[in-house]
N, C-alpha and C positions, 0 to 999 in steps of 0.2 A: 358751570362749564370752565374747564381750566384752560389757561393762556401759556403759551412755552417762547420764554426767549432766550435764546442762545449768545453766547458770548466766549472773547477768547480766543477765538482762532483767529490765525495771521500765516508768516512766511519764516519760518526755520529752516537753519541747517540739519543734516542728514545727520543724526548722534542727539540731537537738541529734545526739548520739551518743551509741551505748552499743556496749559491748564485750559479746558473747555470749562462752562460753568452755566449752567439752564436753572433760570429763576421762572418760577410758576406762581400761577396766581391762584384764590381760589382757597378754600378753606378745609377742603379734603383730599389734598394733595397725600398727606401720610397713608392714604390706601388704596392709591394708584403702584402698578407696579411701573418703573420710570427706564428708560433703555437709551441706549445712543447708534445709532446709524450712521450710514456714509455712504454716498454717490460716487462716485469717480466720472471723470467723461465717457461717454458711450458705454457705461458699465450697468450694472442694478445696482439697486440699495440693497446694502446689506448690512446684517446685523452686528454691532461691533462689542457690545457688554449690554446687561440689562441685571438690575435690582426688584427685587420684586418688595412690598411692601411691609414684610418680616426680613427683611435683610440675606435673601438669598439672589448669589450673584454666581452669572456667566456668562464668560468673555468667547468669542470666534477665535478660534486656534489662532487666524494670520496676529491676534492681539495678546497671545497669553502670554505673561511674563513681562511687558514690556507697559500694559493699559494699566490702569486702578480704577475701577468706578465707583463713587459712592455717594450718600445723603445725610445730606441736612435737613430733615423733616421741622426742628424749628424754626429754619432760613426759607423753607420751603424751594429749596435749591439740589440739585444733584449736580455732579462735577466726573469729569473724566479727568484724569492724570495721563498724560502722554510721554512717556520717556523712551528713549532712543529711538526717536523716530527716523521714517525710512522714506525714502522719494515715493513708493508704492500705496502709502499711508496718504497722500496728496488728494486731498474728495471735499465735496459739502460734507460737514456732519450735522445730523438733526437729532434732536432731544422728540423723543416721543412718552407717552403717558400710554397707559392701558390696563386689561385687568388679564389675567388668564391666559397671557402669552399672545392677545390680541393687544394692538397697538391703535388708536385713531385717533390721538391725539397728536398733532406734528408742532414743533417748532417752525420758524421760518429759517434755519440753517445757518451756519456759519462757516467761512472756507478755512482748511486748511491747508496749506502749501509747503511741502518740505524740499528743499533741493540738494541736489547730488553733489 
């Protein structure tokens, strides 16, 4: 059973970057496909980039151009890259695992906060 902790987020300016980073545990992590979410207040989770276990990757438009998601299957790590980020961009984000574009693997989240 794999274990997901998040790491990374904090409080930026509106323009800035931060580095999320979801170390997993567990010994077949290389054939989980690995994704990133985010809550907002009173909002849903929604999908923000997702990798799938051959290295195909897709990001939610409000992130394209601006996210990078990727892995480190020897680190057994995947990482978001956040640049220029926007006050709108302001959520929990959770590291999830899954197979087939099902997710049920969650991190416990970590906040990002960007201000205006």
């Amino acid at each position: 059973q794999v274990q997901l902790v998040e790491s990374g987020g904090g409080l930026v300016q509106a323009g800035g970057s931060l580095r999320l980073s979801c170390a997993a545990s567990g010994r077949t992590f290389s054939l989980y496909s690995m994704g990133w979410f985010r809550q907002a207040p009173g909002k849903e989770r929604e999908r923000v980039a997702t990798i799938t276990w051959n290295g195909g990757i897709d990001y939610a438009d409000s992130v394209k151009g601006r996210f990078t998601i990727s892995r480190e299957n020897a680190k057994n790590t995947v990482y978001l890259q956040m640049n220029s980020l926007k006050p709108e961009d302001t959520a929990v984000y959770y590291c999830a695992a899954g197979a087939r574009g099902i997710y049920n693997k969650w991190g416990q989240g970590t906040q990002v906060t960007v201000s205006s």
